[in-house]
N, C-alpha and C positions, 0 to 999 in steps of 0.2 A: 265440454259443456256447450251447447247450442247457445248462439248468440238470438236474439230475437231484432225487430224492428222495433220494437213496445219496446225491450230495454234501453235500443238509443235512445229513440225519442226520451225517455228519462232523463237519459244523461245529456242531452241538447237541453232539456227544459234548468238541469241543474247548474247547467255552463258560464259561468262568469264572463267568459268572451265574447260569448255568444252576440251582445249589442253591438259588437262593431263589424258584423256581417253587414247591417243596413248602411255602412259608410263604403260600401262597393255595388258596383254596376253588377250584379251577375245576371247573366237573363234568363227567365223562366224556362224551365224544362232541361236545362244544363246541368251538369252537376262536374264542374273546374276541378282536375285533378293536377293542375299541369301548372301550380303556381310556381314549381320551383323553375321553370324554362321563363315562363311572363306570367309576372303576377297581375291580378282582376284590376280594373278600371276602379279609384276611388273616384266615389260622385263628386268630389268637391273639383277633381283634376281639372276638369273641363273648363269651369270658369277664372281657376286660377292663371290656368296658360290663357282663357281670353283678355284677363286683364289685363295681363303684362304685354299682349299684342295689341289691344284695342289703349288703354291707359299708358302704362309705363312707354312702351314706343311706340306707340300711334301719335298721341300728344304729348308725349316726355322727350320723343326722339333720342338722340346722340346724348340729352342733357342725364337720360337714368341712371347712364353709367356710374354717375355719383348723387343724384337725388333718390333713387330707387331703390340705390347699393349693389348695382349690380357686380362690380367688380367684386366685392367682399362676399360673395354670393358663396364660391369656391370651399372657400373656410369657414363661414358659418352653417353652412352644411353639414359639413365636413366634423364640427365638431357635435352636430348632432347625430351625426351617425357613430362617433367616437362612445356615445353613450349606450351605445347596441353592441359595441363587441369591446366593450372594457378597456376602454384605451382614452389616457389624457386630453384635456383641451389643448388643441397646438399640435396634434397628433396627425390627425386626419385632416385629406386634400382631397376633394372630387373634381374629377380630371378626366379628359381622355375615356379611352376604352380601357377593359382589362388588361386587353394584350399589351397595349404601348405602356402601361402602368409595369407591369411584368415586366416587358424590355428597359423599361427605369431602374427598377429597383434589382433586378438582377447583374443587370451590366455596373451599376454601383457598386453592388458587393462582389463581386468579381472583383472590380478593381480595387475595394477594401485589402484585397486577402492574395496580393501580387505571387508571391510564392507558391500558390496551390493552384492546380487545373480541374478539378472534379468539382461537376454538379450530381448530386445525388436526387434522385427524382425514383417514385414509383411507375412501373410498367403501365398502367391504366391509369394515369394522371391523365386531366383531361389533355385531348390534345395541341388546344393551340397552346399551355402551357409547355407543352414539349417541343412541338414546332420554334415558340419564342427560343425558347434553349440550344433549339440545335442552331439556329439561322444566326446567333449572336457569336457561339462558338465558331462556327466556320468565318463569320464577318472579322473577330477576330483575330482567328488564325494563329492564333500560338497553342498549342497544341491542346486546347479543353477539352474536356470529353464528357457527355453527360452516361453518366451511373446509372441505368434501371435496373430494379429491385424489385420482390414481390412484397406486399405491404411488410406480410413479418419480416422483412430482411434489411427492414431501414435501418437500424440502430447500428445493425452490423455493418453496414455497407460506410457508414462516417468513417472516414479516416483521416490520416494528419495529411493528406493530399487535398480533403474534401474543403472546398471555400465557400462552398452555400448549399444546404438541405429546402429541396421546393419541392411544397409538398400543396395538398388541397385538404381541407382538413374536413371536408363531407366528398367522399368522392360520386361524383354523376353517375358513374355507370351502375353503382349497387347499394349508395346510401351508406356503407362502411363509413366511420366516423375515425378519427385519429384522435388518441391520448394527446393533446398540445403540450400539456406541460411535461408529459416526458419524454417526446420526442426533442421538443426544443432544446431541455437541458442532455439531452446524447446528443445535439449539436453542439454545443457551447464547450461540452465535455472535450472532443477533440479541436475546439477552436474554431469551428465552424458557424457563418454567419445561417439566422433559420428564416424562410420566405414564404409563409401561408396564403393559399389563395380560401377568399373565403367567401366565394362567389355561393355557396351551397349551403352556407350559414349565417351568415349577419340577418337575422331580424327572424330565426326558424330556430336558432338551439342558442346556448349559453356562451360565449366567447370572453376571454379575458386575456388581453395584448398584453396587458402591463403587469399583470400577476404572474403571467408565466413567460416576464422577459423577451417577449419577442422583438424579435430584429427589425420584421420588414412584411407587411401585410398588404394582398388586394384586394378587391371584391366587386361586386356588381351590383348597379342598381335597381335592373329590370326585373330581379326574380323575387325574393321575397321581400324586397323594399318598394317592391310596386312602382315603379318609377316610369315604368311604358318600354312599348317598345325603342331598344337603341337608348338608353337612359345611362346619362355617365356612369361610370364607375368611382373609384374611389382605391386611396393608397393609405396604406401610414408607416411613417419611419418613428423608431422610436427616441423619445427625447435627447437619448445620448448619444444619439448617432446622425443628427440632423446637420448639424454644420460640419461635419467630418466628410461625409459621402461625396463625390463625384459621380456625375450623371451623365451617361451618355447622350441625350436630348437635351439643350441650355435656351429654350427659349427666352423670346422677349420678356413671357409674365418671370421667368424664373431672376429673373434681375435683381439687383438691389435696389436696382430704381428706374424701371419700365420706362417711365415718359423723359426720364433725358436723355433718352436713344444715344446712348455711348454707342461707338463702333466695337468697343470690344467686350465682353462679358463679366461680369460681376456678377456671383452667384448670391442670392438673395439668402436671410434669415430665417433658420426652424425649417419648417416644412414648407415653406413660400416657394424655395428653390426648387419644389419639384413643377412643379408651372411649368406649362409649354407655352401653348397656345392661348387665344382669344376664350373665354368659358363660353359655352353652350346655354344662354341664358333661357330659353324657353323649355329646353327639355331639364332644365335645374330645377325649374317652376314645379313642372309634373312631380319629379323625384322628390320633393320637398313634400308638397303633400302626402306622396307615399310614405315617407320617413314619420314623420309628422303622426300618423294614425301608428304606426308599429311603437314609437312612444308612449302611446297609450296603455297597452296591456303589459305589465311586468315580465321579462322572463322568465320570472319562477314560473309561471300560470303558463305562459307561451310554449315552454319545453312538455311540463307534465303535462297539457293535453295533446301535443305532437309526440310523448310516446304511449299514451293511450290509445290515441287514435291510431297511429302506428300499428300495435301490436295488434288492435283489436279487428284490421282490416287484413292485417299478414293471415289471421286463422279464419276469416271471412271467405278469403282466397284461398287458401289450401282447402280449407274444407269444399268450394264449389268445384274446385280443380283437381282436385283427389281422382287417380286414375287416368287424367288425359293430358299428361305429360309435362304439367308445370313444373318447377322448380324454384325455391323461392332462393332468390339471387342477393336480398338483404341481411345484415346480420340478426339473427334472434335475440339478440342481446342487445337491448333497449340502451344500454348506455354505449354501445358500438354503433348505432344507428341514428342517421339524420334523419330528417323529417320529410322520408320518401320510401315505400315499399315497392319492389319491383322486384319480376318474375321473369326467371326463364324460361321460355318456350320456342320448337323451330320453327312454328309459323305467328310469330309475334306480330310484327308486320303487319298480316293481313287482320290478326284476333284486334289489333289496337284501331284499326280503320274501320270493321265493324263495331266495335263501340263508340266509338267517335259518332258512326252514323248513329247510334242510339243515342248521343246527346252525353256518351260518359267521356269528358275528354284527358285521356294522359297522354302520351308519348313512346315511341320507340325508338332502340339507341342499339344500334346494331353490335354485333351478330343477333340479338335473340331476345333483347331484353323489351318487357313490357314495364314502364316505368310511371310512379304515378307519387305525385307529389303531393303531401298535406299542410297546407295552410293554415294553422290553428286560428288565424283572425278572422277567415270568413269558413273554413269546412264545416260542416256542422256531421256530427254521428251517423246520425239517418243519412247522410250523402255517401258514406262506407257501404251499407247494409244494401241501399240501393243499387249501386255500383259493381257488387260483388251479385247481386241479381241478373243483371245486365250480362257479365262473363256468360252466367251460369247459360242464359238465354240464347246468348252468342252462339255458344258451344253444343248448345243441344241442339240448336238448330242447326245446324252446320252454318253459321250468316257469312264466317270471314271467308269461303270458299266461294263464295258469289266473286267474280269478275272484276269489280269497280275496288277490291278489296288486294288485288296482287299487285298492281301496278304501283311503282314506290312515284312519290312526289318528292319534289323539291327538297322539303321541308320533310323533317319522319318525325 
């Protein structure tokens, strides 16, 4: 069945989401494919961080820390993000980046599960997930090893050796989604503690920490929690295992009691102990806002049009791409799939930088992949339909063969 423009535009007019596009910056003639890498600019961002620059410590100074609440900032956050991926208040800490959240929470559970050396991890996990793993095993040194598996081979691969399954539960390179609740319980099944990164899903699909038992979650806040660029991340341990765990990093906040600088450590209450450092108060600001609007629209509504939108831009693409050697690298199966369609091809590279010059922005994630993320808060249908013109135009013309289009940057 040919999809039309007239049909989006229907289903944008019929969109219940659809008003909270106007609460982002996107700029005319763009069409942001690329929310799950940095999600769009809300309007509100701007003046919240000038407040808290120009207000809270411009004229609050040193005193906001406790007029302004910035200290309590971490955790009331924290527990609004807990309302995004099904996890109790007192669960959730925004902290740190991913990675050093990971090297928390893994080197904890490691030290949980003294008897065991295996970390179980899939082969295409993103990488600094596996970097953190390998870099803690060696810092270690008593003989860990980390386990890679192809996805179907997680279940098998747990054994009574295994002391923690880390896994990503939308994976980056192809949108594959993982069964949470049944992989966690074939962790728990051999005794194995379970460690989701959920950097690819908090605030884009349906998450529940606490229904399906999770051990030990982290995620980010620049991609679909709009937080900006470099915008904390976020951990959660779950209730039963909050004062049990030991943390390889014990900073000052992680204390029982910060401000009377004991020389020696006392690990703080719940989730408090995961604290390192000083909080990030102005990029908390931004994150906040971002969390703040993803609030707004229910998940039931958030996931069914992220896989409408999904499915309906996957045969947008096949159909302009039929013949000139794409491959769709996402799974067909709407409930296997995160809220990202992406295609293989071997000149991806150059195809993503000429659409980029035509204003259609996704991503490329080497070898081959052209990767394009949806945003059900601000995508609108018609921006698929568009998009998928765009390829088409790419490719007829020959555009990504132009010069300016092979050269890799920095940033892909």
């Amino acid at each position: 069945m040919t999809i039309t423009r007239t049909d989006l535009e229907a289903l944008d007019r019929a969109d219940e989401l659809a008003p909270l596009r106007a609460l982002f910056a996107l700029p005319e003639g763009v069409i942001y494919l690329d929310g799950n890498s940095l999600g769009a600019l809300p309007k509100a961002t701007p003046a919240r961080v000038a407040e808290v620059v120009q207000r809270e410590w411009g004229q609050g100074l040193i005193r906001s820390w406790n007029d302004a609440g910035w200290m309590a900032t971490p955790a009331r956050v924290g527990d609004k993000i807990a309302k995004l991926v099904g996890a109790a208040s007192g669960s959730v800490m925004v902290a740190d980046s991913t990675s050093v959240n990971l090297f928390k929470l893994l080197g904890a559970a490691l030290a949980a599960r003294p008897g065991r050396r295996v970390i179980v991890s899939e082969r295409r996990n993103f990488p600094t997930d596996l970097y953190i793993a390998e870099g803690l095993a060696a810092l270690l040194d008593q003989g860990h090893e980390l386990r890679l598996v192809e996805p179907e081979g997680i279940a098998a691969a747990i054994g009574e050796d295994t002391a923690v399954v880390m896994l990503t539960h939308v994976n980056y390179h192809t949108g594959a989604m993982y069964d949470m609740d049944a992989i966690t319980r074939a962790a728990h099944e051999k005794g194995a503690l379970m460690l989701w990164d959920l950097a690819h899903s908090a605030g884009a699909v349906p998450v529940d920490l606490a229904g399906c038992d999770v051990d030990l979650a982290v995620g980010c806040g620049y991609k679909f929690l709009n937080g900006g660029p470099g915008a904390p991340a976020f951990l959660y341990v779950a209730p039963r295992l909050q004062n049990a765990l030991r943390y390889p990093l014990t900073g000052w906040l992680g204390h029982a009691s910060p401000f009377a600088f004991e020389t020696g450590y006392r690990p703080g209450q719940g989730i408090a102990r995961t604290m390192v450092g000083t909080p990030p108060v102005l990029s908390l600001a931004a994150l906040e806002v971002g969390i703040d609007i993803a609030l707004q629209a229910p998940m039931e509504q958030v996931r069914a049009k992220s896989v409408r939108q999904t499915t309906i831009f996957a045969e947008l693409l096949e159909q302009v791409g039929a013949g000139l050697g794409f491959q769709l690298a996402s799974p067909r199966d709407a409930a296997r799939r995160g809220s990202q369609v992406c295609l293989a091809h071997g000149q991806a590279y150059a195809i993503m930088q000429a659409l980029i010059g035509r204003g259609v922005i996704g991503d490329f994630r080497a070898p081959d992949i052209l990767r394009f993320g949806i945003t059900p808060l601000y995508t609108r249908y018609v921006d698929l339909f568009d998009a998928a013109e765009a390829l088409r135009a790419v490719m007829a013309g020959g555009e990504w063969q132009a010069p300016e289009h092979q050269t890799r940057r920095a940033v892909t």
